[in-house]
C-alpha positions as a LaTeX table, in Angstrom:
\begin{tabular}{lrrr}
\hline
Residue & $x$ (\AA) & $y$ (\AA) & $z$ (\AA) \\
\hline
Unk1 & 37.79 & 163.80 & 236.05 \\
Unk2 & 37.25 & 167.23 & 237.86 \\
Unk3 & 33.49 & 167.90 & 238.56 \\
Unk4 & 32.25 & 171.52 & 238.18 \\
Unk5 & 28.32 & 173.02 & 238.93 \\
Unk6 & 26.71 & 174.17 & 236.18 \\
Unk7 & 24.95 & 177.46 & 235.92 \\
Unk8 & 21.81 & 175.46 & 236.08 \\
Unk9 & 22.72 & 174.15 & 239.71 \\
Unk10 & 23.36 & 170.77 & 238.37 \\
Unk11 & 27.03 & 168.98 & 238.51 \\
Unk12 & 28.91 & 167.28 & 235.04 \\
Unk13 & 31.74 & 165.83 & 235.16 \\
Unk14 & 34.71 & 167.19 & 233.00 \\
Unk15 & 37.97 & 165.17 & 231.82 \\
Unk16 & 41.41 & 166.98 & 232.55 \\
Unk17 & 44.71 & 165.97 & 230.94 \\
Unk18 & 46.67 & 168.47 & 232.89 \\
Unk19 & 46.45 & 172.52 & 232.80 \\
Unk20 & 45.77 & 172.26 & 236.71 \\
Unk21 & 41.70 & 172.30 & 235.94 \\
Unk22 & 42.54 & 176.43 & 234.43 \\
Unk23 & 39.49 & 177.42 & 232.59 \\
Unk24 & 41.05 & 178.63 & 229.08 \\
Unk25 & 38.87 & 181.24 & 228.95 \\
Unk26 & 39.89 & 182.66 & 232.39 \\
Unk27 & 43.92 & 182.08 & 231.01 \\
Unk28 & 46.14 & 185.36 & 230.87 \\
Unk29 & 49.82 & 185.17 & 230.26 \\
Unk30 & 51.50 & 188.19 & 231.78 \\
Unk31 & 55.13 & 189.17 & 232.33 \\
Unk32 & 58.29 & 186.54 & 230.90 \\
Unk33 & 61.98 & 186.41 & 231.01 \\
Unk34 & 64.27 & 184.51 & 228.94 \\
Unk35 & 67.95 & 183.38 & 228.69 \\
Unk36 & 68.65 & 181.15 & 225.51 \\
Unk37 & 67.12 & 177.94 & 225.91 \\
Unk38 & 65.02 & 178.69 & 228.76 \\
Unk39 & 61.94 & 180.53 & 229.92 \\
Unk40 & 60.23 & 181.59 & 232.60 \\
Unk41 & 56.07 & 183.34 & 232.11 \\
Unk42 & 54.09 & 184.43 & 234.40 \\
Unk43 & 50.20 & 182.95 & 234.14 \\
Unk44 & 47.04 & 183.79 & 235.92 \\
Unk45 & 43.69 & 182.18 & 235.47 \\
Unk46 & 40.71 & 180.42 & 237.51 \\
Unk47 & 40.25 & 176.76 & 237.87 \\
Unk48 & 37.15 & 174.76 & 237.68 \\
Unk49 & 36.21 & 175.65 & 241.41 \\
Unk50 & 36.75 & 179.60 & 240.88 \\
Unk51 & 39.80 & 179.82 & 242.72 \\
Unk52 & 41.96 & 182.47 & 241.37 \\
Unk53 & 45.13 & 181.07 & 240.78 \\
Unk54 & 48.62 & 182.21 & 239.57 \\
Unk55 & 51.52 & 180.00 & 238.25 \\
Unk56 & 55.36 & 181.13 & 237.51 \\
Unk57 & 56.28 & 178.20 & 234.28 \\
Unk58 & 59.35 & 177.23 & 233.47 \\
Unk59 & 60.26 & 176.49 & 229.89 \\
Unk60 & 63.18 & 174.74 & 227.83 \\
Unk61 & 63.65 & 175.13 & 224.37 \\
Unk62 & 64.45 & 171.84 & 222.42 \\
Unk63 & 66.84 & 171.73 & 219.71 \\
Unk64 & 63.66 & 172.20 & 216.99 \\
Unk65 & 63.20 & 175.28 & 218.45 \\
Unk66 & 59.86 & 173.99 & 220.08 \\
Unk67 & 59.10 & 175.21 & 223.84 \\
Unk68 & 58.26 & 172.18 & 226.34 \\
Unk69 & 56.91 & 173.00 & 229.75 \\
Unk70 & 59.90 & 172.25 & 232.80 \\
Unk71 & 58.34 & 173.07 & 235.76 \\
Unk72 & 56.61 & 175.86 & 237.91 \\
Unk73 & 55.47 & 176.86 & 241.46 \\
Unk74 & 52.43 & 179.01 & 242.04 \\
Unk75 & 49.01 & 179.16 & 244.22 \\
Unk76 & 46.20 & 180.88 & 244.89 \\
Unk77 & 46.67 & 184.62 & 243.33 \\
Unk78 & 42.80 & 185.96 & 244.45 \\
Unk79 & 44.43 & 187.91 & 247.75 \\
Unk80 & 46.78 & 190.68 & 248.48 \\
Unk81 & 49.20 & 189.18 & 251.30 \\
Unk82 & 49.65 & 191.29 & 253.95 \\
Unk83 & 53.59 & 191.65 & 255.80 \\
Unk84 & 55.15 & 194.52 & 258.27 \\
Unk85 & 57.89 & 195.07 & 256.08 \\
Unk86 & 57.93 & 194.91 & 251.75 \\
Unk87 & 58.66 & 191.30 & 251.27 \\
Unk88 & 58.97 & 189.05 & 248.19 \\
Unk89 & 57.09 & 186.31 & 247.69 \\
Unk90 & 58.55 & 183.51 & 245.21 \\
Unk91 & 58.11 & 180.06 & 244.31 \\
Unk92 & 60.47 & 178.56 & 242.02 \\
Unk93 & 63.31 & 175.93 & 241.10 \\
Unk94 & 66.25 & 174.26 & 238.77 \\
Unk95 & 68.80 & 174.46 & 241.12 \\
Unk96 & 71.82 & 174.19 & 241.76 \\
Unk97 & 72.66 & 173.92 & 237.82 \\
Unk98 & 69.88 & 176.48 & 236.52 \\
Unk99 & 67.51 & 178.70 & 238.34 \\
Unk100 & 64.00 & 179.84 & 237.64 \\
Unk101 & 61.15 & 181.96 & 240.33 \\
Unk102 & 58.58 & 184.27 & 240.22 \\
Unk103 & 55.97 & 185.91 & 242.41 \\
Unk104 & 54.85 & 189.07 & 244.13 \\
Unk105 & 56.31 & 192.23 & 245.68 \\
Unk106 & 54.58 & 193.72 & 249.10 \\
Unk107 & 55.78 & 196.88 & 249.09 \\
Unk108 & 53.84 & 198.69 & 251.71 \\
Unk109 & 53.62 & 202.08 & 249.86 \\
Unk110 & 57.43 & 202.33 & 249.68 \\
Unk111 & 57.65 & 202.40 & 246.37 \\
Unk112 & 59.90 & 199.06 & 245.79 \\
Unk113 & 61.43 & 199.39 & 241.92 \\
Unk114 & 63.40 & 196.15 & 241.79 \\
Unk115 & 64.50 & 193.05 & 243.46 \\
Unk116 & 67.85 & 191.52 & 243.50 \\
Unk117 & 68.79 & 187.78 & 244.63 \\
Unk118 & 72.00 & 186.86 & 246.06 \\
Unk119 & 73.39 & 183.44 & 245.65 \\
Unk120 & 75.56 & 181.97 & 248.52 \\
Unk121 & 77.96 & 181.40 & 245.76 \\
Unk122 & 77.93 & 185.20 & 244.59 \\
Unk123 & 75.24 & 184.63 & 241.50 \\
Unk124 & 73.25 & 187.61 & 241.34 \\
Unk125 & 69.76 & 187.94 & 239.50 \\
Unk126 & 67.71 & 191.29 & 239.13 \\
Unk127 & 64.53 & 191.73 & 237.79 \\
Unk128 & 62.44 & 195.34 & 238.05 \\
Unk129 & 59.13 & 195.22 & 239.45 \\
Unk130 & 55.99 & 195.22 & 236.98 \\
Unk131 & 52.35 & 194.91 & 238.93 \\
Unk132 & 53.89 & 193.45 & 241.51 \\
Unk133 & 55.85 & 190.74 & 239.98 \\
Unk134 & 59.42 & 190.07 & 239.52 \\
Unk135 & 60.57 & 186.78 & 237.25 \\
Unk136 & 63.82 & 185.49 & 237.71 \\
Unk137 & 66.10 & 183.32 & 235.35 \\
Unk138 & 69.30 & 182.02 & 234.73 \\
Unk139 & 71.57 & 179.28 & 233.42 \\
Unk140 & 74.16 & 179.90 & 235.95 \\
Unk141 & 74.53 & 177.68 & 238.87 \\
Unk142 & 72.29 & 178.94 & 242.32 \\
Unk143 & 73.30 & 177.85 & 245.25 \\
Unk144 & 70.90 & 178.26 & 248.04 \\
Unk145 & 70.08 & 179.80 & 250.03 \\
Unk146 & 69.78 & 183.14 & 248.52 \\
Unk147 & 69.11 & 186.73 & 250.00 \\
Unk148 & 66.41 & 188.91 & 248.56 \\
Unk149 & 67.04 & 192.69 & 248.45 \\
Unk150 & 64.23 & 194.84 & 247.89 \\
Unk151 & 65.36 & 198.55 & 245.99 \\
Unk152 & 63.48 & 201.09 & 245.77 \\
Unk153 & 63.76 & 204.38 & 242.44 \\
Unk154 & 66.77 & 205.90 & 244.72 \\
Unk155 & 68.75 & 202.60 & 244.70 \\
Unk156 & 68.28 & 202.29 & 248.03 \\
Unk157 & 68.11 & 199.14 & 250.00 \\
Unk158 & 64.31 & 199.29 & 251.77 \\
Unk159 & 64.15 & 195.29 & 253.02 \\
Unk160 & 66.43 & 192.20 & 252.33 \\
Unk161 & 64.95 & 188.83 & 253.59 \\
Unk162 & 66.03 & 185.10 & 252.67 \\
Unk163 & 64.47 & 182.91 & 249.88 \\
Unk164 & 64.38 & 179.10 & 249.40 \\
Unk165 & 66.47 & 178.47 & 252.90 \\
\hline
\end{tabular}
């Protein structure tokens, strides 16, 4: 059971079977990328404390065509993170036979377009930025650890960095 206060000041208790406490009104499913088979959505929403909250899932596809929930990595999604240089920050898994992340681009003003991720065994996953989050997927094999290059409209490398070391 997850306890919430009321608006009345008082305190109920409330049953959860999962949905990390969200409350479904607060739910908003935002940017997705898929390969076939697999899926990977981006969700916001606000748990039964008010913490703002946001969540990269991972879904498979079963042979019935129905989508099961895999896995995910996410946090609190309430604050802009502040870094000296454009950075991106992902949570993710399925490795080393599939891959799956997600999360947000600092940019710092420079304008960052896309975001590539580099294998150390040469796969290589793009995704373009859209407010402020990339979503990566694949059915290739990932080896980690993997180097993130930030690109900005010119195709210029601004800021690489390394992921999942």
């Amino acid at each position: 059971p997850i306890s919430r206060k009321d608006a009345g000041g008082g305190w109920h208790a409330v049953t959860s079977r999962g949905g990390m406490g969200a409350l479904v009104e607060t739910i908003q499913f935002g940017k997705q990328r898929t390969v076939p088979g697999k899926m990977v959505q981006f969700v916001t929403f606000e748990d039964m404390q008010g913490r703002q909250l946001h969540y990269t899932c991972y879904l498979t596809q079963n042979n019935g065509g129905e989508w099961k929930f895999a896995g995910g990595a996410g946090g609190g999604g309430g604050q802009k993170i502040v870094r000296e240089h454009p950075w991106v920050n992902l949570g993710g898994g399925g490795w080393p036979d599939h891959f799956y992340a997600g999360g947000h681009v600092t940019d710092n003003g420079l304008d960052i377009a896309y975001v590539r991720l580099i294998a150390n065994n040469g796969t290589v996953i793009e995704d373009t930025i859209e407010d402020s989050i990339v979503l990566f997927i694949t059915a290739s094999r990932v080896e980690l650890s993997l180097q993130a290059e930030l690109y900005d409209r010119e195709d210029r490398l601004i800021a690489s960095h390394s992921v999942f070391r």
